[in-house]
Backbone as numpy.savetxt, mean C-alpha at the origin, in Angstrom:
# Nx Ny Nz CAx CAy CAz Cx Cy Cz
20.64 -1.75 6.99 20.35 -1.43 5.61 19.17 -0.46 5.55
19.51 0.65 5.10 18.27 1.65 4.22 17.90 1.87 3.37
16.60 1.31 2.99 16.09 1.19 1.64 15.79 2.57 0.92
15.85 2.28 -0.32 15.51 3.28 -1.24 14.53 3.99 -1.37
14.24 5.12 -0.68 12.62 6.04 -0.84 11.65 5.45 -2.47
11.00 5.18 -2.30 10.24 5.52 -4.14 9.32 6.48 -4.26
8.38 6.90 -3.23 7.07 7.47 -3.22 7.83 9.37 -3.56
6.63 9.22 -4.36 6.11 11.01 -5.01 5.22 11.45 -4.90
4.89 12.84 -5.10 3.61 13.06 -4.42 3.26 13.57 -5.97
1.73 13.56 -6.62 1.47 13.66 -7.73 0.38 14.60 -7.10
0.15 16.13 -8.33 -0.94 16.94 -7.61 -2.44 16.40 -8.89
-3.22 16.26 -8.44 -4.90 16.00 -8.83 -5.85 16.80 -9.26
-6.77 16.79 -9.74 -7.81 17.65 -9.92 -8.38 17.54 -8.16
-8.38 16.66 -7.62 -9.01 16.59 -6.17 -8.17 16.63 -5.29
-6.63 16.61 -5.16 -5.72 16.77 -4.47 -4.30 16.41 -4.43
-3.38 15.98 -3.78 -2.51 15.25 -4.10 -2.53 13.69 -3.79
-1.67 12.96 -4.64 -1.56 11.37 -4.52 -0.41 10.75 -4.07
-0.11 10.10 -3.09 1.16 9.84 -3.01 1.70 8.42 -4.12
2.33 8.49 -4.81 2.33 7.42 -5.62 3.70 6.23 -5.61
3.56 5.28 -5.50 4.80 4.53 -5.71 4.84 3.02 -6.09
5.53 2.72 -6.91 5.61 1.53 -7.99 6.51 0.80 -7.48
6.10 -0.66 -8.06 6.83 -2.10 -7.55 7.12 -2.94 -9.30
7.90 -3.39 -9.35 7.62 -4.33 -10.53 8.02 -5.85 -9.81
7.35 -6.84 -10.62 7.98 -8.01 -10.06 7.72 -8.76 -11.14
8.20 -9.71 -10.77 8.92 -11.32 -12.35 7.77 -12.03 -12.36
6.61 -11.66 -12.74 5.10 -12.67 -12.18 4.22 -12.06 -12.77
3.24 -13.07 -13.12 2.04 -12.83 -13.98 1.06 -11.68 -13.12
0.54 -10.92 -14.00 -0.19 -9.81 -13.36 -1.68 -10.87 -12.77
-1.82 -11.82 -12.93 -2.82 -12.39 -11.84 -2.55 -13.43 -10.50
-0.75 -13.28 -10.64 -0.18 -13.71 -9.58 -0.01 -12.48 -8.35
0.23 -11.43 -9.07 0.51 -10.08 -8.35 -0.91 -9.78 -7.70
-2.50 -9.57 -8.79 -3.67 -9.38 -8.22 -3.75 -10.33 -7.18
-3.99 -11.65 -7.12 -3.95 -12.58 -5.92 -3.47 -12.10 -4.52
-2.15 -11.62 -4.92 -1.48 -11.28 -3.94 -2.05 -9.99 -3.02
-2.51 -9.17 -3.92 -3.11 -8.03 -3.09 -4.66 -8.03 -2.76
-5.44 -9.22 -3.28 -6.99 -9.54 -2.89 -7.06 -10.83 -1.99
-6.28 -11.83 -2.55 -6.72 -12.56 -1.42 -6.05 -12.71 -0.13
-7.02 -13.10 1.16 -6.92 -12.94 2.65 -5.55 -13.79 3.02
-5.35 -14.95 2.45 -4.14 -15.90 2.87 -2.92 -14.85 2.26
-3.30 -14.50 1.38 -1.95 -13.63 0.47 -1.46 -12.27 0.88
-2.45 -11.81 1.30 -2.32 -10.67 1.97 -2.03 -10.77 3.19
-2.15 -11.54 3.81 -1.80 -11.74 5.06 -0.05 -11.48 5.20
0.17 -12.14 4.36 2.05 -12.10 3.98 2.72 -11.34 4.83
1.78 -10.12 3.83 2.73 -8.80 3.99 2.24 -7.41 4.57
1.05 -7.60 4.84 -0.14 -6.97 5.10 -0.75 -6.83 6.18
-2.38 -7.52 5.60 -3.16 -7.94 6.36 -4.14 -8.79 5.50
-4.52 -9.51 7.05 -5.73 -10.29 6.95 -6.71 -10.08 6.61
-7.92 -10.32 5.46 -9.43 -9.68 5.71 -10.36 -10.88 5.56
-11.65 -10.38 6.63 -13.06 -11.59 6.32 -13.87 -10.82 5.50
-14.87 -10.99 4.89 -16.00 -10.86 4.39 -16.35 -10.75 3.17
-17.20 -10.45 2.31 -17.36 -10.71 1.40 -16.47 -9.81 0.70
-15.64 -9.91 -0.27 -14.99 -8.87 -1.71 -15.35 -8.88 -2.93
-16.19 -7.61 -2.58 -17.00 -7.10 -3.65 -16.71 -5.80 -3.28
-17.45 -5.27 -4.87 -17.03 -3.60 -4.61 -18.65 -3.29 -3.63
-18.69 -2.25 -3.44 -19.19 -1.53 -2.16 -19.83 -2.74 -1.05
-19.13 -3.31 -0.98 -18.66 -4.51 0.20 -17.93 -3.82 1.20
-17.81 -4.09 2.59 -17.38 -3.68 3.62 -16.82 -5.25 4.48
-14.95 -5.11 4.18 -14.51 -5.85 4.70 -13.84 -5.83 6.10
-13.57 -6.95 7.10 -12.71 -6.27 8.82 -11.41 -7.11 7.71
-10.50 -5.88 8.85 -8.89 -5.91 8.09 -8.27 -6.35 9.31
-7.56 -7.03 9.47 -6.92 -7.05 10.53 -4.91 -7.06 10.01
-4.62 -6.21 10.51 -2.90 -5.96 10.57 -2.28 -6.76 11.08
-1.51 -7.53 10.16 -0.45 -8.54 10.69 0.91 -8.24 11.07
1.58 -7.18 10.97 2.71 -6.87 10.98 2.88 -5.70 11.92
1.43 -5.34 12.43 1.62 -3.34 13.30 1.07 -4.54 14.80
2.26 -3.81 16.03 1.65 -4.20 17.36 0.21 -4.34 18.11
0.11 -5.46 18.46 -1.11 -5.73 18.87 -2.45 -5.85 17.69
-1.85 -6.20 16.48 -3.04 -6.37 15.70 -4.00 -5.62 15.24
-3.58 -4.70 15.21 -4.84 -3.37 15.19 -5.98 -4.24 13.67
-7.57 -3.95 14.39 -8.22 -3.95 12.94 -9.07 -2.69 12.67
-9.77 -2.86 11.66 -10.47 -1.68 11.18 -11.47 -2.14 10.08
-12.14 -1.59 9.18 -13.53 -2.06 8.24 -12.67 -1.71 7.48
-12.91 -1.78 6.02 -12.27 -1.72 4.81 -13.20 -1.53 3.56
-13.77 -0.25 3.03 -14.74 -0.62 2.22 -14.14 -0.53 0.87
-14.57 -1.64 -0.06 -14.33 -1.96 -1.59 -15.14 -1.07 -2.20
-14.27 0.22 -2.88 -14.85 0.97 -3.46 -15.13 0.32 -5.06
-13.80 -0.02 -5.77 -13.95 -0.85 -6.97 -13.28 -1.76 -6.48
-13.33 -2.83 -7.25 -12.75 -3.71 -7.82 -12.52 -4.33 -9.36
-11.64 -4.38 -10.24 -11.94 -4.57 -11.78 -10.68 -5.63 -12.03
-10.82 -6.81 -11.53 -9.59 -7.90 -11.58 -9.18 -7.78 -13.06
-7.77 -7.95 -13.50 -7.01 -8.04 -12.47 -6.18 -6.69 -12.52
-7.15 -5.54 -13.00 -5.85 -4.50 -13.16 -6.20 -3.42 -12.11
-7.21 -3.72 -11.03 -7.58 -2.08 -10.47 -8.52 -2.89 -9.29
-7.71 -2.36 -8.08 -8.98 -2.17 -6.61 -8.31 -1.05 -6.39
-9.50 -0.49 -5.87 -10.00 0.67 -4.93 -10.43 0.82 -3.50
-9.94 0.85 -2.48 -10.28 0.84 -1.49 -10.27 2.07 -0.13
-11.10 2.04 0.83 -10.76 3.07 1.73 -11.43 2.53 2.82
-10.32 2.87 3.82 -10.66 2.81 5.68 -10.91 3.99 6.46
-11.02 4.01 7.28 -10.95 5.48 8.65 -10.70 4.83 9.67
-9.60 5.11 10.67 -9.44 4.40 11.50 -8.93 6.05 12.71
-8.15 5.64 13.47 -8.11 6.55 14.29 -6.58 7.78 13.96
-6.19 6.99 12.54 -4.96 7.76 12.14 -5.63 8.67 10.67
-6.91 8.14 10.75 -7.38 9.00 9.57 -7.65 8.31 8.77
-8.17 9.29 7.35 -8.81 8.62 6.14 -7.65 7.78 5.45
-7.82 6.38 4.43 -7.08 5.74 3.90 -7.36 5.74 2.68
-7.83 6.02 1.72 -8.38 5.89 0.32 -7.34 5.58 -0.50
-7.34 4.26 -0.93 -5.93 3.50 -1.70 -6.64 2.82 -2.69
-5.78 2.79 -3.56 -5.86 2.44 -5.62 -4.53 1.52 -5.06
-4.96 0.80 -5.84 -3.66 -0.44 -6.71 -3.64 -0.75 -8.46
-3.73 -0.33 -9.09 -3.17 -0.05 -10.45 -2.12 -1.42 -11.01
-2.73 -2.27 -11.85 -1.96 -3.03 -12.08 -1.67 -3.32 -13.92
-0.33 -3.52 -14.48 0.14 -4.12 -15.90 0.77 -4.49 -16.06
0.63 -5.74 -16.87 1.70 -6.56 -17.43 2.31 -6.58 -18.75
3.47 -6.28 -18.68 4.25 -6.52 -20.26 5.56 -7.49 -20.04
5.88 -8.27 -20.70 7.05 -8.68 -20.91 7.24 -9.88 -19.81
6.38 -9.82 -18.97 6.49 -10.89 -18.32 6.93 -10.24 -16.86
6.74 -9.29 -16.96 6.64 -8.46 -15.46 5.73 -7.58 -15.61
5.12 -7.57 -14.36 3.66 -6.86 -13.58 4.21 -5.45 -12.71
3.56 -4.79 -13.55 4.10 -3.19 -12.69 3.06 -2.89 -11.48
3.27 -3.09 -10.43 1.69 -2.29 -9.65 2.07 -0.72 -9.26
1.53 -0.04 -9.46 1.11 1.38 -9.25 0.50 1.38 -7.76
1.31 1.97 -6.97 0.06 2.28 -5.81 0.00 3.41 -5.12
-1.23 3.49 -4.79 -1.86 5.05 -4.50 -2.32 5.28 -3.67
-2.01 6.46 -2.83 -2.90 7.12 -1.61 -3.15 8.07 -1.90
-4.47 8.42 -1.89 -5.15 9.92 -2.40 -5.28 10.06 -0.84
-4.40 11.16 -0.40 -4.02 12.10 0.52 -4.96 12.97 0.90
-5.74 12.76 2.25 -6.35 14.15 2.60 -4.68 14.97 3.38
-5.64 16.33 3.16 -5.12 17.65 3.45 -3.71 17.21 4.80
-4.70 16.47 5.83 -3.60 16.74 6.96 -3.35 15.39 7.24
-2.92 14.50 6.32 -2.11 13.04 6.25 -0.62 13.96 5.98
-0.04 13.11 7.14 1.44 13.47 7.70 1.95 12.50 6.86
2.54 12.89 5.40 3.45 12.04 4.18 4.90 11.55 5.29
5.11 12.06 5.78 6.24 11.92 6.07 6.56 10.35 7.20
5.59 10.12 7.59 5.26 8.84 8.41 5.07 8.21 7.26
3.19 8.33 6.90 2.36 7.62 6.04 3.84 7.01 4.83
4.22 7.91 4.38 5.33 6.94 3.09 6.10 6.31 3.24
7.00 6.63 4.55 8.09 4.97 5.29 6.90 3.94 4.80
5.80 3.96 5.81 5.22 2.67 6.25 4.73 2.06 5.02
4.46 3.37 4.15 3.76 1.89 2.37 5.01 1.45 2.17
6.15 2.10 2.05 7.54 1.79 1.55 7.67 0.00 1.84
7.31 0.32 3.60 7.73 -1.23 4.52 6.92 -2.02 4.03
5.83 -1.91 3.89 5.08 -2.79 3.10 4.59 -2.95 1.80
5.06 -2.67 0.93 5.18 -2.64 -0.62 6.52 -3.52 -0.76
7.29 -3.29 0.27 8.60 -4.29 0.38 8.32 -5.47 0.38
7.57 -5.49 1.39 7.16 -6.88 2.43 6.88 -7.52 1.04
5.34 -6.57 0.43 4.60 -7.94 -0.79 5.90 -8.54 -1.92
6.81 -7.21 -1.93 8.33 -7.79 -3.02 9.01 -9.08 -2.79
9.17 -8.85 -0.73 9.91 -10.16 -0.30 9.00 -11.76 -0.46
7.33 -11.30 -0.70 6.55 -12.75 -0.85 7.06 -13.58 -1.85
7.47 -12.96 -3.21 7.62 -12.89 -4.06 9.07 -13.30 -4.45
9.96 -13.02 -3.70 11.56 -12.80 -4.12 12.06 -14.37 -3.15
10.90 -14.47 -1.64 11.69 -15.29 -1.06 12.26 -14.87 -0.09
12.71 -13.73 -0.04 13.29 -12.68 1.32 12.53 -12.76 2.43
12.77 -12.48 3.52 11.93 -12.25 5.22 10.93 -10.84 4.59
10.69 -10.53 5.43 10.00 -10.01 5.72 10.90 -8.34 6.32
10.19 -7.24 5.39 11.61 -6.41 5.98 11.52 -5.55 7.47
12.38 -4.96 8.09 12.07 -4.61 9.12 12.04 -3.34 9.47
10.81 -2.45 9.83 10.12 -1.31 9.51 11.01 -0.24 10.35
12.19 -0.95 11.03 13.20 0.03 12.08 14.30 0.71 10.68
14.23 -0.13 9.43 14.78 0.64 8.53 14.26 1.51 7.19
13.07 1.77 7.57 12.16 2.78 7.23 12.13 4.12 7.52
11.58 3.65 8.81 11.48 4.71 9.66 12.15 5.07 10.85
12.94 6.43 11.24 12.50 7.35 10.76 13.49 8.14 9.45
14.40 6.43 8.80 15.73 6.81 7.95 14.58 7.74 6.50
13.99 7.10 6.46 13.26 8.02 4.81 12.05 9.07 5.58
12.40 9.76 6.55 11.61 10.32 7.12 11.89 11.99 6.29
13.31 12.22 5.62 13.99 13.58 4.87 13.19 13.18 3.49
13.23 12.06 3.04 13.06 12.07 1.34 11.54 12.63 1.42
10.87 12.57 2.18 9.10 12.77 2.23 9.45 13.96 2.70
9.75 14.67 3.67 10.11 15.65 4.34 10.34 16.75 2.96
11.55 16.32 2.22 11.85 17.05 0.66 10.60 17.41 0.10
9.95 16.10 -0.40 8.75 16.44 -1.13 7.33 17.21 -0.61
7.43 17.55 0.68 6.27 17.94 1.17 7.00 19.86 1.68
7.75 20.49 1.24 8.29 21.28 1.86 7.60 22.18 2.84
6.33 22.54 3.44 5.57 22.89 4.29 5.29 21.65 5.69
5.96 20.29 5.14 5.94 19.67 6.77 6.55 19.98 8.13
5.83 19.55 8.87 6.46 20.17 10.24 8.13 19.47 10.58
């Protein structure tokens, strides 16, 4: 099975954003939970220790990428339950990610965002939010956990489209 691309690239006053939306059947402070706290995130994610607060500096540790990779994580904002802000640097580069959250009707839209430096390769980088923007859907739905061999490198053209100068 190959899932459905969602991510777009939106252009900025500071650059481009890669953007892509989830809705789910759950209170928008069931959804925040899910993307702040360490047991919850763990799911689909990752793990984090330390304090969460904004300009707090949390260790992340990856539950789902080989061998565990971790990294620091600093809380740029936080504004429960509709908005964190966050950014890493690790050895694949800058991470600077928004989560955007609203509720109407009894479903929670999250918005999520990577403000893109210049030479972030979309074409990787958007499978992998794809796989895991899934993952937090399947916490939620009850489903496994999905498996990132049908990501990548199948939505490797839909990013490829939107970036028309990729290699």
């Amino acid at each position: 099975m190959t899932p459905t691309p969602t991510g777009r690239l939106i252009a900025t006053a500071t650059g481009t954003d890669l953007e892509m939306t989830r809705e789910f059947k759950a209170t928008i402070d069931e959804v925040w939970a899910s993307i702040t706290e360490p047991e919850r995130t763990a799911r689909w994610f990752a793990h984090w220790t330390g304090e969460g607060r904004p300009g707090a500096t949390v260790r992340l540790t990856l539950m789902h990428e080989e061998g565990r990779p971790e990294s620091d994580l600093k809380i740029i904002s936080c504004e429960p339950p509709r908005r964190l802000e966050v950014e890493a640097v690790d050895e694949y580069g800058r991470w600077h990610l928004e989560a955007r959250l609203d509720e109407a009707h009894g479903v929670t839209t999250l918005t999520f965002l990577h403000h893109l430096d210049p030479d972030t390769d979309v074409t990787s980088t958007g499978p992998g939010w794809e796989y895991y923007l899934d993952g937090l859907a399947a916490t939620f739905s009850g489903n496994p956990m999905p498996d990132f061999d049908d990501y990548y490198p199948a939505q490797k053209p839909h990013y490829e489209a939107l970036t028309p100068d990729s290699k």
